[in-house]
C-alpha positions in Angstrom: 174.8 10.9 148.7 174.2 7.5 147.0 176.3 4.9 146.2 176.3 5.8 142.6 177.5 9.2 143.1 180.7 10.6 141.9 182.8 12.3 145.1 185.6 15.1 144.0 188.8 15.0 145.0 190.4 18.3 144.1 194.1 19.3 144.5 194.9 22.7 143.1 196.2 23.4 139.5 200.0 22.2 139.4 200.0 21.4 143.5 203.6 21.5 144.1 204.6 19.5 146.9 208.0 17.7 147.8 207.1 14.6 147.2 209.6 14.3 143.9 212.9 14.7 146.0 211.7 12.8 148.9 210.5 10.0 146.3 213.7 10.2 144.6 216.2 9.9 147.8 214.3 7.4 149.1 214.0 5.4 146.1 217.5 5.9 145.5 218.4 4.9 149.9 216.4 1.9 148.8 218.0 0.3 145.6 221.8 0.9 147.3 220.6 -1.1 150.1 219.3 -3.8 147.6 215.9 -3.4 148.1 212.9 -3.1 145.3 212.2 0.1 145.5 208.9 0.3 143.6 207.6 -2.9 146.0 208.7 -1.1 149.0 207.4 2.5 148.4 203.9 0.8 147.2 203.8 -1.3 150.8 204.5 1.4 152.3 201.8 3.9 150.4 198.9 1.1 151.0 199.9 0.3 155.0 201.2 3.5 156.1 203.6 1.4 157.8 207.3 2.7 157.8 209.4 0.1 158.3 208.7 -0.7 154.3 211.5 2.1 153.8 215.1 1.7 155.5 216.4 4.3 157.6 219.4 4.2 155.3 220.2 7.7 154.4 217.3 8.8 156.9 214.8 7.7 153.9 212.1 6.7 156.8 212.3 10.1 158.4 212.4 11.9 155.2 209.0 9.9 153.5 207.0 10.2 156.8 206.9 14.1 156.3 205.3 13.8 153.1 201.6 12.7 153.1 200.6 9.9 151.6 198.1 11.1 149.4 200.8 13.2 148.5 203.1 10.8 146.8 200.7 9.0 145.0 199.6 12.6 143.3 203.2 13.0 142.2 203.6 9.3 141.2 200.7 9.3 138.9 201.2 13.0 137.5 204.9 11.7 136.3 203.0 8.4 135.2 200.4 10.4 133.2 203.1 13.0 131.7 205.6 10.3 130.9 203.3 8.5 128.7 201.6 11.5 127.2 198.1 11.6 128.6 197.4 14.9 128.3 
């Protein structure tokens, strides 16, 4: 395969994962302790590194179980449906 060669990536049609509730409590477990959530969840997603989420409301424990690759699907389906892209 050469460098100008497109690679697939394929997830299957409407993957359902829990990444939304996950996202959501530890986005929530993340602004009550005064953090920014959306700089903390994106450190996190590039590193891999944990302690960008608090263990407040067991956030840490409760993003680890959800793959990375994971989160980012569900954050740019919601980012593609919110603004209409399909």
């Amino acid at each position: 395969m050469s460098t100008h060669d497109t690679q697939y990536f394929k997830v299957g049609q409407e993957y359902d994962n829990d990444a939304r509730p996950v996202l959501e409590a530890v986005y929530g477990a993340l602004k009550e302790k005064g953090y920014n959530p959306v700089n903390q969840i994106v450190g996190y997603i590039m590193s891999g590194d944990p302690t960008y989420i608090t263990s407040y409301k067991n956030a840490r424990s409760l993003i680890m179980k959800v793959d990375r690759d994971e989160l980012v699907e569900e954050l740019l389906t919601q980012y593609i449906r919110t603004n209409d892209w399909n």
